[in-house]
C-alpha positions in Angstrom: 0.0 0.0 0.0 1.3 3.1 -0.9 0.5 6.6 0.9 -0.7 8.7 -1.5 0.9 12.0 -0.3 3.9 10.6 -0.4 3.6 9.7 -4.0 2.3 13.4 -4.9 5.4 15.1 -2.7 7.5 13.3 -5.0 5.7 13.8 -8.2 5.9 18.2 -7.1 9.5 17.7 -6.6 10.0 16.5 -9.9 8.1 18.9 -11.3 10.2 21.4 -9.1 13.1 19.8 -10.7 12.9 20.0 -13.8 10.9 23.5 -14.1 13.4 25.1 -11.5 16.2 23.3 -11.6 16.1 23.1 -15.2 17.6 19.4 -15.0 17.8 16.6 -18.1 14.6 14.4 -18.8 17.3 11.8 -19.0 17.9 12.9 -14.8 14.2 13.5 -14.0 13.8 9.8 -15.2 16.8 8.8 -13.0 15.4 10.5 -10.1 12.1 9.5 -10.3 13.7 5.5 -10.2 15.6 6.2 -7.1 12.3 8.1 -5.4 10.7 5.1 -6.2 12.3 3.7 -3.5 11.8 5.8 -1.0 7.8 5.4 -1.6 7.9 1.7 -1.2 10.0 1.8 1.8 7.4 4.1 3.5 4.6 2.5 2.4 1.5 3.4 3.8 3.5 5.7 6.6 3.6 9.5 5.7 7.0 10.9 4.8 7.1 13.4 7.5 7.4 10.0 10.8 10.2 9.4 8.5 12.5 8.9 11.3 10.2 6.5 13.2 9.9 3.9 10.4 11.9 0.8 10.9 14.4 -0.5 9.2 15.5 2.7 8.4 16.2 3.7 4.3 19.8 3.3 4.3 19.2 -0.1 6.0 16.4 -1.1 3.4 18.2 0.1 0.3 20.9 -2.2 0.4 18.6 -5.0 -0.9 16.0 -3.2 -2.4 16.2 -3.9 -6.3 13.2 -3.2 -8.1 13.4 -6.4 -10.3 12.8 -8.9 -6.8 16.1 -10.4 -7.6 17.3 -9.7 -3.9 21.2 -8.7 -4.9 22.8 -5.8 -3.4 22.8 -2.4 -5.3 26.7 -0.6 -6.4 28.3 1.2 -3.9 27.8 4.0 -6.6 24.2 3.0 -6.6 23.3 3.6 -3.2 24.8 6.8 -3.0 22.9 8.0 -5.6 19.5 6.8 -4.4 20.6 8.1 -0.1 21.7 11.5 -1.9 18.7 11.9 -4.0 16.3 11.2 -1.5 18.3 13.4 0.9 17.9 16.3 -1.3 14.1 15.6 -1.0 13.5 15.5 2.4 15.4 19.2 2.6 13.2 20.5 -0.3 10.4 19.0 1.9 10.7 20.5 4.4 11.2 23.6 3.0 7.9 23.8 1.2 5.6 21.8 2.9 4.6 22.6 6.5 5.1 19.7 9.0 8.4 18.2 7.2 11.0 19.7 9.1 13.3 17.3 10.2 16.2 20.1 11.9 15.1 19.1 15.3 15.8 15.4 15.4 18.8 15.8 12.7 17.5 13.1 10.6 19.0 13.9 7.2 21.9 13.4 9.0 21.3 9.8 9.4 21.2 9.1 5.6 24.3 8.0 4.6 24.5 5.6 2.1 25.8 2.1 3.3 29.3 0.9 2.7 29.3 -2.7 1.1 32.4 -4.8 0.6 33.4 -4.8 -3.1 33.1 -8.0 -4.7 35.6 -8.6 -7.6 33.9 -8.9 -11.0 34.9 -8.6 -14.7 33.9 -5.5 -16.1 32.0 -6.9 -19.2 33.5 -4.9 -22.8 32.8 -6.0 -26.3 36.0 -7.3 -27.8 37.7 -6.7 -30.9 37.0 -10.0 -32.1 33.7 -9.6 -31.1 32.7 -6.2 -33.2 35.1 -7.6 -35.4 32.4 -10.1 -36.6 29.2 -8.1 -35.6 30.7 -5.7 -38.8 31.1 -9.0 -40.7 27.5 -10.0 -39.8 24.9 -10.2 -42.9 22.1 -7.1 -43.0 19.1 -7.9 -45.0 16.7 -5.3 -43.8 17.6 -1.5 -43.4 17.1 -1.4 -39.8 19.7 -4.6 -39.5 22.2 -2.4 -41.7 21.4 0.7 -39.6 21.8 -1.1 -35.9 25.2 -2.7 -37.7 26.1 0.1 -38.5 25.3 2.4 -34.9 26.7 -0.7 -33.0 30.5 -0.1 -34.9 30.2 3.4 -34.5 30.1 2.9 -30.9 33.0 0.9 -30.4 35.1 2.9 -32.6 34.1 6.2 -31.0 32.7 5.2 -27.0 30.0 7.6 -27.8 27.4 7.3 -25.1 23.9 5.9 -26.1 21.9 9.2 -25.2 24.2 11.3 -27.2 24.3 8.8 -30.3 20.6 9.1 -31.1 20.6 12.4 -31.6 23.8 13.1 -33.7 22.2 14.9 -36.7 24.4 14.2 -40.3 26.8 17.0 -39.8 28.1 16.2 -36.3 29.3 12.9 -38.0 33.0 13.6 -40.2 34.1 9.8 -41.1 36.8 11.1 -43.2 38.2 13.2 -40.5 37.4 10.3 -37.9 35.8 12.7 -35.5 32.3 13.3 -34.5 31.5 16.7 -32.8 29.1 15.8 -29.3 28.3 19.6 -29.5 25.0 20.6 -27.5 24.7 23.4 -30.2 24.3 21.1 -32.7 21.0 19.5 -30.8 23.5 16.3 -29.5 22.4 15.3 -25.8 25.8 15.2 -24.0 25.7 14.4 -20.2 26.2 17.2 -18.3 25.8 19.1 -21.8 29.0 18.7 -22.2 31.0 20.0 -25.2 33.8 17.8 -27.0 34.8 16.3 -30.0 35.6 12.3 -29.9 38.1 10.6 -32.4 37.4 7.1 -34.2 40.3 4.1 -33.8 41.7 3.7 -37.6 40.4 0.1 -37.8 39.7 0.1 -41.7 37.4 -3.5 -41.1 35.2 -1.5 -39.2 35.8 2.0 -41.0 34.0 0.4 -43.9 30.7 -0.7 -42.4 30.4 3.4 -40.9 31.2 4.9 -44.2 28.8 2.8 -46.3 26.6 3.6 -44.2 27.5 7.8 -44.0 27.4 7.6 -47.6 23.9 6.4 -47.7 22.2 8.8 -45.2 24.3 11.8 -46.7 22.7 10.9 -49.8 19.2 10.3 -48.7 18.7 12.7 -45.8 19.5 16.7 -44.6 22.5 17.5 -43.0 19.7 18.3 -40.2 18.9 14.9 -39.9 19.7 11.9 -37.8 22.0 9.9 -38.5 20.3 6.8 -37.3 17.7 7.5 -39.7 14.5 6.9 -38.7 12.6 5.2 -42.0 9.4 3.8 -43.0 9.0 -0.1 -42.8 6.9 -0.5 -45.3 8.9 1.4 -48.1 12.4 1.4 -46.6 12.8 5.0 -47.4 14.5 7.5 -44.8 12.2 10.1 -43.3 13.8 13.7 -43.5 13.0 16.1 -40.9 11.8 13.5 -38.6 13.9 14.4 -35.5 12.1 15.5 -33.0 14.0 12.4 -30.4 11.6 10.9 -28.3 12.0 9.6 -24.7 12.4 5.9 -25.6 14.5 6.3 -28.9 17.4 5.0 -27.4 15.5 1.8 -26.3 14.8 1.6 -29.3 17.9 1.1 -30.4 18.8 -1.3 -27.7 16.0 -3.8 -29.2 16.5 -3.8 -32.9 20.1 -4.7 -31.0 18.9 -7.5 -29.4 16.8 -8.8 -32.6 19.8 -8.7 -35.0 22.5 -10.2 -32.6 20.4 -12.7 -31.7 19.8 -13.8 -35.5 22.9 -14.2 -36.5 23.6 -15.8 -33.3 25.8 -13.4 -31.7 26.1 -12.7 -27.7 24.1 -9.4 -26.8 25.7 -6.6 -25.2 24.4 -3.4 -24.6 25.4 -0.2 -26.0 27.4 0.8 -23.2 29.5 -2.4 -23.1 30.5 -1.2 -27.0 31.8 1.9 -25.0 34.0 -0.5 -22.9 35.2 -2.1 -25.5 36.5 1.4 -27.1 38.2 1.9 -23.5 39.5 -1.8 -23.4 41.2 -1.8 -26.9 42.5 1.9 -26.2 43.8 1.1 -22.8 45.8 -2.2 -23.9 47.0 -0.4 -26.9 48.6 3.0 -25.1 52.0 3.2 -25.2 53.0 5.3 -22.6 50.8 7.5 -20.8 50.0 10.2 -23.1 47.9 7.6 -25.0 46.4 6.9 -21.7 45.0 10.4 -21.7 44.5 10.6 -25.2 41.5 6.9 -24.5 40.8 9.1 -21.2 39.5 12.4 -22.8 38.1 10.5 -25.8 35.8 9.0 -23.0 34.9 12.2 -21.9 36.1 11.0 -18.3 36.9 14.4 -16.4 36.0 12.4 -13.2 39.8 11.1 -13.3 41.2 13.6 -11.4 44.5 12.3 -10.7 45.3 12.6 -14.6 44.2 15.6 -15.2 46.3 16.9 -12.2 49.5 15.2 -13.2 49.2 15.8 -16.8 47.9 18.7 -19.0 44.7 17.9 -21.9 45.9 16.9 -24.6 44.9 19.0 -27.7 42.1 18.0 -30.0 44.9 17.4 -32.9 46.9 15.4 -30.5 44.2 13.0 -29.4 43.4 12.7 -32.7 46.9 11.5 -34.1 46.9 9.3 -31.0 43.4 7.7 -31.3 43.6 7.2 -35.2 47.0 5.2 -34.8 46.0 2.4 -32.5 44.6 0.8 -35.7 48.2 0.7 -37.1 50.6 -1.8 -36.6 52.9 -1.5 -33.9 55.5 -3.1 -32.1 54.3 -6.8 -30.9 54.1 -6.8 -27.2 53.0 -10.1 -25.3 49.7 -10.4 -23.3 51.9 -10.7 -20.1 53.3 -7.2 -20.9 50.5 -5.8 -21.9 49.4 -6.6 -18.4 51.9 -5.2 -16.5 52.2 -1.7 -18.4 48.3 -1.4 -17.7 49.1 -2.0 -14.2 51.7 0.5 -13.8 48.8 3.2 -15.4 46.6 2.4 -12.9 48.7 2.4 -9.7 49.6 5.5 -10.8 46.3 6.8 -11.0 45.5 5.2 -7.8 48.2 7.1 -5.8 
């Protein structure tokens, strides 16, 4: 049983959010997930005897998965859903009378629970793998678009969210560079502003550029370029771009479909993206390449590079990221391990 107020407090401060706040869709969506907990954990108990209900959230959350499987959440996990939901109990009680929880110094009390890691493999397409997704047969022009978008990622490690809304002109196969630019109507996270770099991998090079040849002749430069089409007549639709909610889920399922016909293992798009970082990372040379697979990714969380070495220009990352297709010096698998090893306990200290 759910208590109704509850459920309409959170729906306002959504609504605050994004009219307010002036947050993403793509964040409103996340926040309303992580909410979601907090309304089953209170149940039919109003939000404001918060501090009497037992267990408390931070001891609920830890095994509170929506899909019933029972695991624990991600230590990253957690803290996004404790400081969400902390964020709404201060707006609370800000603009609703009766939520103040100052005097009992409640939102002090959630703090998102530490969990022991558990060591896991990080799950990354390989080159083998994309290797023969681009070798794959395409009958249909949705299989030959989702080829296509599924080689882009792994060349580039463009997000999802930002790949379904690249119009024509952000995409530059000759130049090996796609411009993530907000101004160009491309949904970056954080809105941030960059320009990625593909890997000079001519196998895969091939499947893009058929494809970037087609939709440049077909479509606007205004247009997507995973063009939507019409089933029935296979054409592309120009001036179809208004990008709706799911589109991305969308591609995720023609995904599925395709892989799954020509009895390949499924990955999501994001795992394409670890497969960019995987193939970059065993590939760098010294640690300039590191960067170079670092700000490709768009990772400014990794701090401890940026402070010990200066970006990299545009130009530079370029030259770096186009040559791990070329041949290079033969270095063993045990090697290879080691050198990646030394990166990261750099990075770690």
């Amino acid at each position: 049983m759910i208590h109704r107020g509850n459920w309409l407090a959170v729906n306002r401060y959504l609504k605050y959010r994004s009219e307010v706040d002036r947050v993403s869709n793509s964040t409103i969506r996340l926040e309303k997930t992580w909410l979601r907990h907090l309304i089953l954990w209170a149940g039919d108990i109003a939000f404001f005897k918060a501090p009497k209900i037992r267990p408390t959230f931070p001891q609920y959350i830890i095994s509170a998965r929506l899909d019933g499987t029972g695991e624990e959440f991600s230590q990253i996990y957690l803290d996004k859903v404790i400081s969400t939901s902390k964020r709404f109990f201060k707006w609370l009680s800000r603009n609703q009378s009766g939520f103040s929880f100052k005097r009992s110094n409640y939102l002090d009390t959630l703090r998102a629970p530490k969990i022991d890691p558990k060591p896991h493999d990080h799950e990354a397409v390989s080159i083998n793998e994309i290797l023969e997704i681009a070798n794959a047969p395409t009958i249909t022009l949705s299989e030959e678009r989702i080829q296509a978008a599924a080689v882009l990622w792994f060349l580039s490690g463009i997000r999802i969210g930002a790949f379904v809304t690249l119009p024509i002109k952000a995409v530059e196969i000759e130049n090996r560079s796609i411009m993530l630019w907000p101004s160009l109507g491309v949904k970056t996270k954080f809105n941030k502003h960059s320009t990625v770099f593909l890997f000079e991998i001519p196998e895969l090079l091939e499947v893009v550029t058929a494809w970037d040849i087609k939709v440049n002749q077909s479509l606007n430069p205004d247009d997507l370029w995973f063009a939507p089409f019409t089933p029935g007549t296979r054409k592309f639709v120009s001036g179809n771009n208004d990008i709706g909610s799911y589109r991305s889920d969308g591609a995720r399922k023609d995904l599925k479909v395709w892989l799954k016909k020509v009895n390949l293992q499924y990955h999501s798009p994001h795992k394409f993206r670890h497969g960019h970082a995987v193939y970059g990372l065993k590939r760098a040379e010294d640690f300039s390449d590191y960067k170079a697979v670092s700000q490709n990714l768009g990772h400014a969380s990794i701090t401890t590079t940026d402070q010990i070495y200066s970006i990299l220009p545009d130009n530079d990352v370029k030259n770096r990221i186009s040559g791990f297709g070329n041949s290079r010096t033969a270095i063993h698998q045990k090697e290879e391990d080691e050198k990646i090893k030394k990166i990261r306990e750099i990075l770690n200290e």
